[in-house]
Backbone as a printed PyTorch tensor [residue, N CA C, xyz], in Angstrom:
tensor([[[ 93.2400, 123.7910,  89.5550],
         [ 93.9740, 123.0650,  88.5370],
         [ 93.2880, 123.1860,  87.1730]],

        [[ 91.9790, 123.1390,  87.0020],
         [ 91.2030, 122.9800,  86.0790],
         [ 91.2090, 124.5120,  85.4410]],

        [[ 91.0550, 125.3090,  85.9890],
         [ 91.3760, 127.4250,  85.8480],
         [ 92.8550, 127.3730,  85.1310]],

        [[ 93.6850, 126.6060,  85.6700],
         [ 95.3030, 127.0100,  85.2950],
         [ 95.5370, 126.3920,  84.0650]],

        [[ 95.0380, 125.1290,  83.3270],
         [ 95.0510, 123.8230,  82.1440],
         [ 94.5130, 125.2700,  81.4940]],

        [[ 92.9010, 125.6400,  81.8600],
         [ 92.0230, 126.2510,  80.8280],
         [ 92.5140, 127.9280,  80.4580]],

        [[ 93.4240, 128.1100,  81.5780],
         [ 93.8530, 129.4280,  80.9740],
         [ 93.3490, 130.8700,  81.8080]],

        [[ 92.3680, 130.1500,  82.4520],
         [ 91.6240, 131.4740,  83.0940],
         [ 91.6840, 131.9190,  84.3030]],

        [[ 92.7910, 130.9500,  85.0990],
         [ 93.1680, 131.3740,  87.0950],
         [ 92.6300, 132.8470,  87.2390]],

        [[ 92.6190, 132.7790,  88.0420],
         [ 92.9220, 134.6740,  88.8220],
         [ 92.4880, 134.2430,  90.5280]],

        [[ 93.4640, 134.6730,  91.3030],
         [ 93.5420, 134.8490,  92.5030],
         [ 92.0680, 135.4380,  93.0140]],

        [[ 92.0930, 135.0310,  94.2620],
         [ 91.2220, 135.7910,  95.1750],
         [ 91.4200, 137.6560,  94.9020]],

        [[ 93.0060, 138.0670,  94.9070],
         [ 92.9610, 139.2430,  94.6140],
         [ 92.8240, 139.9810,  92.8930]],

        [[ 92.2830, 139.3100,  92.2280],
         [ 92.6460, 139.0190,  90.7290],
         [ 93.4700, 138.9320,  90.0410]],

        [[ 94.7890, 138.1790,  90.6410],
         [ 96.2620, 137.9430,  90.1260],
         [ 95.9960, 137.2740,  89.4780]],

        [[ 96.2580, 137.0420,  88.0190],
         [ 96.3070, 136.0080,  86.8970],
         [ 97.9890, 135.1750,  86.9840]],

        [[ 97.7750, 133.7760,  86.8820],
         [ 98.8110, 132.9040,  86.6650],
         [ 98.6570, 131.8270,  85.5520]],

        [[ 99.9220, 131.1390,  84.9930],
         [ 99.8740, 130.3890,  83.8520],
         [100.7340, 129.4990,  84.3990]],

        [[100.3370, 128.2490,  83.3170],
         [101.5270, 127.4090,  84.2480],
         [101.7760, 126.8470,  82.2730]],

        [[103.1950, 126.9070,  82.4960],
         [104.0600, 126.4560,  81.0810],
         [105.0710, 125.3390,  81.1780]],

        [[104.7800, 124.2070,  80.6030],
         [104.0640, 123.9540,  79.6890],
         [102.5930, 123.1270,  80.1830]],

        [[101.5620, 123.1570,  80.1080],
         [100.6320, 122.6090,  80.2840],
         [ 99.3230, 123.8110,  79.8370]],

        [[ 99.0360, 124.8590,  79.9530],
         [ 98.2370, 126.1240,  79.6510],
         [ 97.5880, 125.8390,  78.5650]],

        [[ 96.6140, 124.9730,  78.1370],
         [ 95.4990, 124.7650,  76.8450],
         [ 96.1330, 123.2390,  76.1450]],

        [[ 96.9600, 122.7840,  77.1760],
         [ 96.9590, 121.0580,  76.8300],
         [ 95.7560, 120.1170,  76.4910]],

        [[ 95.6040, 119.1620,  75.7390],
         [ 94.7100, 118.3890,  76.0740],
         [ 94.8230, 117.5320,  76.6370]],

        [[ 94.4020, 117.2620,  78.4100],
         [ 94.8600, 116.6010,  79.4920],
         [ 93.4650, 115.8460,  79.6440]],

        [[ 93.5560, 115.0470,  80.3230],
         [ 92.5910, 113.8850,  80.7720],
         [ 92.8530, 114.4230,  82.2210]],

        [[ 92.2000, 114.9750,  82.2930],
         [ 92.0650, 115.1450,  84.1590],
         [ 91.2370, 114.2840,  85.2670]],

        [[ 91.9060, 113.6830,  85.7530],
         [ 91.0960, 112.0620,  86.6470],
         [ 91.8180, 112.8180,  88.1760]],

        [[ 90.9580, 112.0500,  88.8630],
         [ 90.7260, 112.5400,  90.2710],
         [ 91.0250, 111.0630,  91.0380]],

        [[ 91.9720, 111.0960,  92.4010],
         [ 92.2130, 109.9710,  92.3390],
         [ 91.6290, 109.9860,  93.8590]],

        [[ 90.8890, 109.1590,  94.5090],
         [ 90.0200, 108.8440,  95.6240],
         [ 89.9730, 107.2610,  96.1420]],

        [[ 90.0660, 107.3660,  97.6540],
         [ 89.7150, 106.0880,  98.3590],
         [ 88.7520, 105.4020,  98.9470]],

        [[ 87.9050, 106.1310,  99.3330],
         [ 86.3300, 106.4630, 100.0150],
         [ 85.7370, 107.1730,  98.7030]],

        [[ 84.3940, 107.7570,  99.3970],
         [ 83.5720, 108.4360,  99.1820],
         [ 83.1820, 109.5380,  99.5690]],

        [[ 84.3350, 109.9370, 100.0580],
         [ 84.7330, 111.5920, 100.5690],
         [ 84.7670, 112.3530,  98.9540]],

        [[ 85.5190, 113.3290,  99.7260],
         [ 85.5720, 114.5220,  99.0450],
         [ 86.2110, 114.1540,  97.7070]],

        [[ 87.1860, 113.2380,  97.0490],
         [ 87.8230, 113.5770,  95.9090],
         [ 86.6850, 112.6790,  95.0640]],

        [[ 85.8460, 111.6790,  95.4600],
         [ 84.6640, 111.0230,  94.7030],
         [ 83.7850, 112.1130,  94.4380]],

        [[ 83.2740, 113.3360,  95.5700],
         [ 82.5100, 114.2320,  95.2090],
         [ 82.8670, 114.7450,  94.1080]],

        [[ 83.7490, 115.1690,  94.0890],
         [ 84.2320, 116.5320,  93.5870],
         [ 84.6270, 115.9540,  91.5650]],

        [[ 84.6930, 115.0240,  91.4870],
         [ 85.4780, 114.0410,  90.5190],
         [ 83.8430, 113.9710,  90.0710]],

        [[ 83.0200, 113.5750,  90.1440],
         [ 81.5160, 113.3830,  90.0080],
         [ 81.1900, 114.6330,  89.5780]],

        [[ 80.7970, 115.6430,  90.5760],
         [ 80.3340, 116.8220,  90.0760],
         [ 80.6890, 117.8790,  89.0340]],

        [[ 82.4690, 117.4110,  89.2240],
         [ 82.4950, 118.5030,  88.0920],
         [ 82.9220, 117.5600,  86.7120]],

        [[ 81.8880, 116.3650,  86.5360],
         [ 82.3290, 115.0770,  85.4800],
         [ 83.7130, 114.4530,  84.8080]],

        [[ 84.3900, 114.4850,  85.7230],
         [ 85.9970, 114.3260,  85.9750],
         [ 85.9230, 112.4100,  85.6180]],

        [[ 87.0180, 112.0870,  85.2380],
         [ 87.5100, 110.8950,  85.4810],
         [ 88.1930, 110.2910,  86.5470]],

        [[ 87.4140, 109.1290,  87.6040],
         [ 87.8250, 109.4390,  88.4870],
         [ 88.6320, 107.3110,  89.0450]],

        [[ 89.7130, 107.7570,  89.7580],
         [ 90.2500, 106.2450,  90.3760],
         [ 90.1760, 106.1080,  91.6960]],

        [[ 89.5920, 104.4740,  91.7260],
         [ 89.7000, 104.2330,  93.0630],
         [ 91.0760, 103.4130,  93.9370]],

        [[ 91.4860, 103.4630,  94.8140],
         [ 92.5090, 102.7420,  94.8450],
         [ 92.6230, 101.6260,  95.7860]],

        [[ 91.6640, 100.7430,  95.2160],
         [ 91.7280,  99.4740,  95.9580],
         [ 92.8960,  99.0460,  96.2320]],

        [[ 94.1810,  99.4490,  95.9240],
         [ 95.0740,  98.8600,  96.1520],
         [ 95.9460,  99.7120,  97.6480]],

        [[ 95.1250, 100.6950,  97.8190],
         [ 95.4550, 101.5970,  98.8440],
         [ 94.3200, 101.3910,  99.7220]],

        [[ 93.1850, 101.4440,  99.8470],
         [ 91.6530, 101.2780, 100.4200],
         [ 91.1670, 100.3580, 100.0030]],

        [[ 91.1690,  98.9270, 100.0470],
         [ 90.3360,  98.0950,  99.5790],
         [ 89.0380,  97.6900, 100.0580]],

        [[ 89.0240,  97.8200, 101.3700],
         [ 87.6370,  97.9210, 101.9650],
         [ 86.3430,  99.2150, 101.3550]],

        [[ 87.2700, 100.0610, 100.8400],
         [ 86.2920, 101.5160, 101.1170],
         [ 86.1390, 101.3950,  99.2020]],

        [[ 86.5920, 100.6270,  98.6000],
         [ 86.8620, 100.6810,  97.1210],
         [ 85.1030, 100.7000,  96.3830]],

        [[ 84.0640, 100.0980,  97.0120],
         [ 82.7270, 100.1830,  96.5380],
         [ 81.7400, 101.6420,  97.3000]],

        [[ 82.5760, 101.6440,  98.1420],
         [ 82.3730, 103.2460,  98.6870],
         [ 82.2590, 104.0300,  97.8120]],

        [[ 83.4050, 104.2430,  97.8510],
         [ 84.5600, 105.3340,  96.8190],
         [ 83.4510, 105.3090,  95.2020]],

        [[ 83.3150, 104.5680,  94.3600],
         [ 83.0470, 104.2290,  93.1510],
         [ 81.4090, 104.7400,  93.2510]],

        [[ 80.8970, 104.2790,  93.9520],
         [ 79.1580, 104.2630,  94.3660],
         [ 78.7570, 106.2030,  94.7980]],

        [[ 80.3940, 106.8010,  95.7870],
         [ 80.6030, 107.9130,  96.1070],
         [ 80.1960, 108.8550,  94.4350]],

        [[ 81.1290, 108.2260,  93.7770],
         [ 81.2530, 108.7080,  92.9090],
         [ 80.4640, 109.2170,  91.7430]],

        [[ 79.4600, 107.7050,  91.2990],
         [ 78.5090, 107.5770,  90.6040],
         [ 77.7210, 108.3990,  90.8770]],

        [[ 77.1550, 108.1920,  92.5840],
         [ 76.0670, 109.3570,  92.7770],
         [ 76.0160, 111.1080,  92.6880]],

        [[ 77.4710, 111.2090,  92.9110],
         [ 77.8610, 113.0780,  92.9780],
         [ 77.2470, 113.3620,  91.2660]],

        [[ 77.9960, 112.6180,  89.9570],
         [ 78.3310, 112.2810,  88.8970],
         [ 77.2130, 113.3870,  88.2880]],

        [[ 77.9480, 114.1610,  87.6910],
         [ 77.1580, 115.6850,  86.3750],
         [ 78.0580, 115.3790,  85.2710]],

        [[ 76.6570, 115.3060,  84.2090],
         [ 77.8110, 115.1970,  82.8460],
         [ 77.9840, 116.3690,  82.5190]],

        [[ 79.3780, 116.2850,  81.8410],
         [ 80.4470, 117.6420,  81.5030],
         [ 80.9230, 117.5150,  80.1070]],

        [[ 81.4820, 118.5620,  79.8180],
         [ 82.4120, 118.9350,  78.1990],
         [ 82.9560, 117.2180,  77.8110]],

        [[ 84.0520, 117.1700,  79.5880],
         [ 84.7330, 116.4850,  79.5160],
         [ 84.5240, 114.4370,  79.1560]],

        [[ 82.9470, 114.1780,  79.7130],
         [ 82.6170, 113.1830,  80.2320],
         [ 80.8670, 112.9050,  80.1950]],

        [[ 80.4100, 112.1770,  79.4100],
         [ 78.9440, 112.2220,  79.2620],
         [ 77.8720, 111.3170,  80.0590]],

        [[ 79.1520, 110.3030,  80.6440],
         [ 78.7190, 109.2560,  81.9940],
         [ 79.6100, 109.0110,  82.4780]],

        [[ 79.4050, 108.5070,  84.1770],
         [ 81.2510, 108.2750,  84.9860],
         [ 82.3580, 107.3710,  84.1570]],

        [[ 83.2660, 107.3630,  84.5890],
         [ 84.2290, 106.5690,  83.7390],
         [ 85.2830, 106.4950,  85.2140]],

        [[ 85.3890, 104.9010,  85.4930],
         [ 86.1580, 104.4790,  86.9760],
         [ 87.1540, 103.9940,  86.6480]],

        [[ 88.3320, 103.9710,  87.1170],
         [ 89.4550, 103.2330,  87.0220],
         [ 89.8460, 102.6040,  88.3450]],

        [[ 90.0510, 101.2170,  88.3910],
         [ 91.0150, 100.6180,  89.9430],
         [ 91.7170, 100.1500,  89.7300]],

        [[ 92.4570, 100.0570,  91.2610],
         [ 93.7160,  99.7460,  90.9440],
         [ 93.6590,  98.4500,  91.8870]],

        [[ 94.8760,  98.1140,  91.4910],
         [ 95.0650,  96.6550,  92.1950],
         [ 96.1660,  96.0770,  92.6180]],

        [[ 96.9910,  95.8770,  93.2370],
         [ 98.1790,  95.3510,  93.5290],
         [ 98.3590,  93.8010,  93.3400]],

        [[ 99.5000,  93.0310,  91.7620],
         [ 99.1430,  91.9970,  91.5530],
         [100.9480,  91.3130,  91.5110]],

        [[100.7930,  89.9400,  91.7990],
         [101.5290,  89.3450,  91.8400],
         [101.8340,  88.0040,  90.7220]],

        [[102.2980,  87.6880,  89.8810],
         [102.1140,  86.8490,  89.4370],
         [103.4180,  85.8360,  89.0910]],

        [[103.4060,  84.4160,  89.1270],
         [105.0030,  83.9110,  88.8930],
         [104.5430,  82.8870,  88.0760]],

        [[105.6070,  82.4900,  87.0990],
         [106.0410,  81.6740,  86.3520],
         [105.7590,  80.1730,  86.5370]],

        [[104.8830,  79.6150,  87.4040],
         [104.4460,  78.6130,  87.6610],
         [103.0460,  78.4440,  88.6910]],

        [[102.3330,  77.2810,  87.8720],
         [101.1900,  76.9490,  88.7620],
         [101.4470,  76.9990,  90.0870]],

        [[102.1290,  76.9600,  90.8460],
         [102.3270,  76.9870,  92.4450],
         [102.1520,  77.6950,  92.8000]],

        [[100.8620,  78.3410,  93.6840],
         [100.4400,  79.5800,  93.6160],
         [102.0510,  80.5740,  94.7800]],

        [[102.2980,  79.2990,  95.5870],
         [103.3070,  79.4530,  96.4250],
         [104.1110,  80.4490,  96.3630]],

        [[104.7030,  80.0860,  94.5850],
         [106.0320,  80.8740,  94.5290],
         [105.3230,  82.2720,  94.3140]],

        [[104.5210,  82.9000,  93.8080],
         [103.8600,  84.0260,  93.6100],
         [103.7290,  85.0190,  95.1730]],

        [[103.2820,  84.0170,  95.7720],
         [103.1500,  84.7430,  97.3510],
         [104.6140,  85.0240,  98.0710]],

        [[105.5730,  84.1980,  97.7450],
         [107.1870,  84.4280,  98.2710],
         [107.4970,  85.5630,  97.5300]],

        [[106.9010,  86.0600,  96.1490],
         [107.4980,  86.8160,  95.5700],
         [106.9390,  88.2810,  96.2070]],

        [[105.6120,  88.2880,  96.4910],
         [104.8550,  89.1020,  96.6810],
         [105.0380,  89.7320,  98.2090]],

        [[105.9570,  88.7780,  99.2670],
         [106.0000,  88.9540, 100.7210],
         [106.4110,  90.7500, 100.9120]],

        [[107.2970,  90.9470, 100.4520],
         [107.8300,  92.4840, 100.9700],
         [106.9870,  93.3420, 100.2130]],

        [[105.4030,  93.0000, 100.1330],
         [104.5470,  94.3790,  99.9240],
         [104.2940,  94.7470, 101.5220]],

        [[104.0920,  94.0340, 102.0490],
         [103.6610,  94.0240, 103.8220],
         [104.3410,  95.2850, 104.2190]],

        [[106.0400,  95.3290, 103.8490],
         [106.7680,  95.7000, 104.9040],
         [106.5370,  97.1540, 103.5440]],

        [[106.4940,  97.8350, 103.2400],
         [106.1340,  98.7490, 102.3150],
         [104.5510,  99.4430, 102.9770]],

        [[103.6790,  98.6600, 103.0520],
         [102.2140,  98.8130, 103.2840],
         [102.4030,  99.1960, 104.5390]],

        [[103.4560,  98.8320, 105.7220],
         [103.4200,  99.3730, 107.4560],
         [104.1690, 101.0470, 107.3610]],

        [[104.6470, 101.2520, 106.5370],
         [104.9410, 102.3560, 106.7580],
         [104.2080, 103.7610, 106.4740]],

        [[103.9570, 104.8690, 107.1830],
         [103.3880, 105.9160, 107.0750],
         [103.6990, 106.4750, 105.6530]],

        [[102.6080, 107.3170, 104.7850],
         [103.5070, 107.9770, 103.8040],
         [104.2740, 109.2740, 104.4750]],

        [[105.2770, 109.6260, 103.3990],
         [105.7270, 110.7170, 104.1790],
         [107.2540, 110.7230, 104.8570]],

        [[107.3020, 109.1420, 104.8090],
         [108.6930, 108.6930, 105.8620],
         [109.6460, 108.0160, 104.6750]],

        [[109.2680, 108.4730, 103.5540],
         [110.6760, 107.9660, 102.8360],
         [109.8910, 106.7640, 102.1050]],

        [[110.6320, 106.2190, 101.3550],
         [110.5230, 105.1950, 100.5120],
         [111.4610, 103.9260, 100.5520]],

        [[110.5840, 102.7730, 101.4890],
         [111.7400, 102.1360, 102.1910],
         [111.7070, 100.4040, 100.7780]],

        [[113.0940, 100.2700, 100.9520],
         [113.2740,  99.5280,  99.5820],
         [112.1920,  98.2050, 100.3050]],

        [[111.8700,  97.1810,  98.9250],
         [110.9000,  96.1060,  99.0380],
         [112.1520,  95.1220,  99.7820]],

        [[111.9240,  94.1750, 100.6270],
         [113.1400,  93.2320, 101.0110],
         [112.9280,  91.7670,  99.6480]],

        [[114.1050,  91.3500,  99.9570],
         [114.1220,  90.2540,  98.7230],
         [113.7950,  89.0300,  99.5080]],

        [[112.4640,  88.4270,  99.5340],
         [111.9300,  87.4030,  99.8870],
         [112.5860,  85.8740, 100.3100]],

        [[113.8350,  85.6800,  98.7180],
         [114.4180,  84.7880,  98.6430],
         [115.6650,  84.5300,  99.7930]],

        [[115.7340,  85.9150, 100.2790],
         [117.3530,  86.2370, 100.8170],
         [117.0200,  85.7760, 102.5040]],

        [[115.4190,  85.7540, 102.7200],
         [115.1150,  85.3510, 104.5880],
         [114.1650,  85.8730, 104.8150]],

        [[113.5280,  85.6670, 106.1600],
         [111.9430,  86.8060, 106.2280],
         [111.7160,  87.7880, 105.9930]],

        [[110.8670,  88.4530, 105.7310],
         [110.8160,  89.7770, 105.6580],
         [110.9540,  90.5150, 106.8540]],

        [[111.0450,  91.9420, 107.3440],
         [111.0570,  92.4870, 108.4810],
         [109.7750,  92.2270, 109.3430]],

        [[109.8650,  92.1320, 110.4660],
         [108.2460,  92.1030, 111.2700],
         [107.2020,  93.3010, 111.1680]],

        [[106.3420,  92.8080, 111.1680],
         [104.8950,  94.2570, 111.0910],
         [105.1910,  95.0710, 112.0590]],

        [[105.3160,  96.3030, 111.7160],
         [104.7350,  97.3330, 112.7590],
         [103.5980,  97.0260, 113.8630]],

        [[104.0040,  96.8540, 114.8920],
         [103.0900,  96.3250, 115.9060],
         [102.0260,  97.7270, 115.7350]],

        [[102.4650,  99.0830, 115.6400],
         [101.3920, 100.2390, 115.6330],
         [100.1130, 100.0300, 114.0690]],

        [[100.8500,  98.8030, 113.2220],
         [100.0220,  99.6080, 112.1430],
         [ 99.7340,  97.6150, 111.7910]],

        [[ 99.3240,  96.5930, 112.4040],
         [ 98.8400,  95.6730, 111.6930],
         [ 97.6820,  94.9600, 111.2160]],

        [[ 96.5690,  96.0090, 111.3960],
         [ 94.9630,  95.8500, 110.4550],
         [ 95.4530,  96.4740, 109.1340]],

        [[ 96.5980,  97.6070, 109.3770],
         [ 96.2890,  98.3350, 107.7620],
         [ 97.2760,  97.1640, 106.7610]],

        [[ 98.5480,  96.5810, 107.5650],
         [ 99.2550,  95.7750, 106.7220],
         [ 98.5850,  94.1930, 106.6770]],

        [[ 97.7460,  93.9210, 107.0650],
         [ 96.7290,  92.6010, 106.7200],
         [ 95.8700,  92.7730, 105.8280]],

        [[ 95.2990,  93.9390, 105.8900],
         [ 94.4880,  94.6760, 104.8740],
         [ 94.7510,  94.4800, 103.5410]],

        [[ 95.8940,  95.0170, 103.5490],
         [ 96.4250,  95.1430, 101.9950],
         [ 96.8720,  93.7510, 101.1870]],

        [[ 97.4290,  93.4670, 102.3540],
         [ 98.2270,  91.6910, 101.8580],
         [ 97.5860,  90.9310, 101.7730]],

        [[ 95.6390,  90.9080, 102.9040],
         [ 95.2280,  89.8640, 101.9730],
         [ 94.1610,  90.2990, 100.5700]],

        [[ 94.1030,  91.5270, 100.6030],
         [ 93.5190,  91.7950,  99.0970],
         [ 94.5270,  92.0100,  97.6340]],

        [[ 96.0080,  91.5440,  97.8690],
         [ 96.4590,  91.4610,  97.3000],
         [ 96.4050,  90.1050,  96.3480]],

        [[ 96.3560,  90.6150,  95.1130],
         [ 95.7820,  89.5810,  93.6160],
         [ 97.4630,  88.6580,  93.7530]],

        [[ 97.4640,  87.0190,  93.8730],
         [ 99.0820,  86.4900,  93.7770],
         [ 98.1110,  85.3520,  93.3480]],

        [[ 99.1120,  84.5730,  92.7970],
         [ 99.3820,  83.5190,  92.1070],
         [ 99.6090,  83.7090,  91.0340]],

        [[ 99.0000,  82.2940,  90.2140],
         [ 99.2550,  82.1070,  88.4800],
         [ 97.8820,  82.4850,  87.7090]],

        [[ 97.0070,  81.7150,  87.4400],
         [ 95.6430,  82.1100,  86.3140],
         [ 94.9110,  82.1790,  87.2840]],

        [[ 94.8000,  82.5040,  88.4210],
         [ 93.6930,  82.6120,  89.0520],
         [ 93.4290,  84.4380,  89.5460]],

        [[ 94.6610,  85.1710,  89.2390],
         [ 94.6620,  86.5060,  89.6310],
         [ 93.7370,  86.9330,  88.1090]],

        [[ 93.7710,  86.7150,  87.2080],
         [ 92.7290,  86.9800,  85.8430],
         [ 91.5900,  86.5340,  86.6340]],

        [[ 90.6360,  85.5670,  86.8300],
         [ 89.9420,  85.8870,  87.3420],
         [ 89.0950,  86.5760,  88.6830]],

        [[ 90.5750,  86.9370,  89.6500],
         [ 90.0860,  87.8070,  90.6750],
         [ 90.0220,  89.1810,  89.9610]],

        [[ 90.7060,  89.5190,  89.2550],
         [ 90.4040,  90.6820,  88.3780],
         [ 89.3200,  91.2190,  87.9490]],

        [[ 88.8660,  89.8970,  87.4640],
         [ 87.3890,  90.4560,  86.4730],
         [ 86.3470,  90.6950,  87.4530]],

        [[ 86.5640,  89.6950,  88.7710],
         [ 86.0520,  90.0660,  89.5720],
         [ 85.5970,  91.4000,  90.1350]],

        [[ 86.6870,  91.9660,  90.5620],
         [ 86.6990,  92.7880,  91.0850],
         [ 86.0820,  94.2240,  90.0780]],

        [[ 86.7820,  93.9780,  88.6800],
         [ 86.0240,  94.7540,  87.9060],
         [ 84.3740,  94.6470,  87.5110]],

        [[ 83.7270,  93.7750,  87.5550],
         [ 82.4820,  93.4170,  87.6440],
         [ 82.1880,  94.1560,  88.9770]],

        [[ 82.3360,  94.2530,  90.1520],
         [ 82.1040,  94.6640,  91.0700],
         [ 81.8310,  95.8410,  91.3390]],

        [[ 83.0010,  96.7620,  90.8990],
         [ 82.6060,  97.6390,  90.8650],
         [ 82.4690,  98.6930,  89.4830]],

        [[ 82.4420,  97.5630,  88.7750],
         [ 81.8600,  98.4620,  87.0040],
         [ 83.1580,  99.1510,  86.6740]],

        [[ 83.9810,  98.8250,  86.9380],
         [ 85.5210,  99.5210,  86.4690],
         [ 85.1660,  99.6120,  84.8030]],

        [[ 85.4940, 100.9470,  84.2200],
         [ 85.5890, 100.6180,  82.7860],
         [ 87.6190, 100.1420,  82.3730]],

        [[ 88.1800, 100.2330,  83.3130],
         [ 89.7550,  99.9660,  83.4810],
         [ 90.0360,  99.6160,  84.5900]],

        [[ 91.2570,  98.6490,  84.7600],
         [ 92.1200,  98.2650,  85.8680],
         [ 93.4700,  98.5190,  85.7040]],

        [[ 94.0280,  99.3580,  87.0020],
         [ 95.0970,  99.7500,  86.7980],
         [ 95.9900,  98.5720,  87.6290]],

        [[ 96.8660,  98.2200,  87.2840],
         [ 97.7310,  96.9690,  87.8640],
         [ 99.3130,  97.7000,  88.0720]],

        [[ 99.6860,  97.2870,  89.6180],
         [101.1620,  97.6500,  89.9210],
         [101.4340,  96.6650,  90.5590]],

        [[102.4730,  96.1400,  90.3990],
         [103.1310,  94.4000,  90.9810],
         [104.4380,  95.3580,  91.8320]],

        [[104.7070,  94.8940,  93.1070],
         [105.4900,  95.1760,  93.8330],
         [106.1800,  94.3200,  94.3910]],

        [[107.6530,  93.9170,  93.8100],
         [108.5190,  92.8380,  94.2920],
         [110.1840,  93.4470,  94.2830]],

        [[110.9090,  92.9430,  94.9460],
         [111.8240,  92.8880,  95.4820],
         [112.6550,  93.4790,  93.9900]],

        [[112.6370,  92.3960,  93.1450],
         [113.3310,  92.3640,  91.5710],
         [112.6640,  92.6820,  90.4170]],

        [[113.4450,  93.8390,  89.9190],
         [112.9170,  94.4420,  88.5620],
         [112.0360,  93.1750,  87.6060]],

        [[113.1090,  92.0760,  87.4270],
         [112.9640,  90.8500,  86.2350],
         [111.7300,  90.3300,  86.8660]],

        [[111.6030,  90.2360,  88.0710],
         [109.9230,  89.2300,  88.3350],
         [108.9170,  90.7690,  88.4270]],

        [[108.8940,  91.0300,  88.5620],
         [108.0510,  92.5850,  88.2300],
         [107.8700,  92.3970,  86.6200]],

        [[108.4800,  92.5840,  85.9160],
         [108.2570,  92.3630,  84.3470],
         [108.0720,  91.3210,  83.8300]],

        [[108.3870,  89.9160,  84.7060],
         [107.8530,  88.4850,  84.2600],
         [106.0440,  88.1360,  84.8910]],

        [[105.7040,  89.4360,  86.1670],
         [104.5680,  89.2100,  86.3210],
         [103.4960,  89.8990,  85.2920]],

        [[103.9490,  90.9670,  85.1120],
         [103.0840,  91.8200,  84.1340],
         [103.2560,  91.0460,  82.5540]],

        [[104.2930,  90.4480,  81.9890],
         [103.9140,  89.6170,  80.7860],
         [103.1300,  88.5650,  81.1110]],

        [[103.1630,  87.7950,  82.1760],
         [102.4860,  86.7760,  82.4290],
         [100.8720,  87.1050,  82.5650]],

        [[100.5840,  88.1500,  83.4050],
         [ 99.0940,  88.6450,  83.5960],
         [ 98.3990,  88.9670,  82.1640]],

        [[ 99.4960,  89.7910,  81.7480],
         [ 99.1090,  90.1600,  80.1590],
         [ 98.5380,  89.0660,  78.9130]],

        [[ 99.1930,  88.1260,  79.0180],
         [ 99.2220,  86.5150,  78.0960],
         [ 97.8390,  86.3370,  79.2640]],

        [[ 97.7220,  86.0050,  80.1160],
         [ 96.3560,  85.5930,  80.7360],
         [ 95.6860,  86.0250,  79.9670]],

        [[ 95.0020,  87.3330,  80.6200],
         [ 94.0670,  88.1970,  80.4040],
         [ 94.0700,  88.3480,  78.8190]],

        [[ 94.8990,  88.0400,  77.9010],
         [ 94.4880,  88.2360,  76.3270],
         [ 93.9790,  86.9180,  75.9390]],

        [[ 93.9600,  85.8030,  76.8250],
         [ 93.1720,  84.4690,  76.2460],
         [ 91.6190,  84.4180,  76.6760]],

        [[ 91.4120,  85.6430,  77.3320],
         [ 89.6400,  85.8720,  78.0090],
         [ 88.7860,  86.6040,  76.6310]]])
């Protein structure tokens, strides 16, 4: 990827390729990793910008970052690591942390499914339960749901948390709910938080 941006590919057999439009862009190239496998290596060594995705791996998220730090060669691109995480956040329109978690229920049924199998819609919380867990997959859908950031002012400070933790110089935030309008009433709401810190 990095040969094809810079212009210089050539095949194993010395076939030269270009890719248009992108061929001498100025791209931010970040490496996106869950552990401390291979995409932390590789994101490190060749001084890449790299994300962790606590919101996909939350257990492995100080792995992943620590993975990272240590591979870490400064480059053209990057003169010390630079981390980004992510986070899956919920937030509602009232102190009750309650309504935030009703809003937040159909990440579960999203989180049981394999990737690969389609993109199955979020269920609308308000309308009845959500579907039942995958009996094959329920450590990975507990996993996620309870490191998921919900309520009102208290997800700002699990945030900082978590960024203190693992030295995030950024947090990437995706709210996953049923309805466009509480999706965009959580992200103004987080936003108004986090600008009174």
């Amino acid at each position: 990827m990095l040969a094809l941006i810079a212009g210089t590919y050539r095949s194993a057999d010395g076939e030269e390729a270009h890719v248009v439009p992108g061929e001498g862009a100025a791209l931010q190239i970040w490496i996106l990793g869950s552990s401390g496998g291979e995409s932390a290596e590789v994101a490190g060594q060749r001084g890449l910008r790299f994300a962790a995705n606590y919101h996909v791996s939350p257990a492995t998220v100080l792995e992943a970052v620590d993975g990272y730090r240590a591979a870490f060669k400064p480059s053209a691109e990057l003169e010390r690591p630079y981390v980004s995480v992510s986070a899956d956040v919920v937030v509602a329109g009232t102190e009750a942390a309650a309504a935030a978690r009703e809003l937040a229920t159909g990440y579960g049924c999203g989180a049981q499914h394999p990737h690969g199998r389609g993109r199955h819609p979020v269920p609308d919380a308000r309308a009845g339960p959500p579907p039942p867990v995958d009996r094959r997959r329920p450590a990975l859908v507990a996993d996620r749901t309870a490191t998921q950031f919900v309520g009102p002012g208290q997800v700002a400070d699990q945030l900082e948390q978590l960024r203190d933790a693992t030295e995030a110089d950024e947090l990437i935030i995706t709210t996953i709910t049923h309805d466009h309008a509480d999706r965009v009433r959580s992200y103004r709401l987080l936003a108004e938080e986090w600008s009174r810190r």
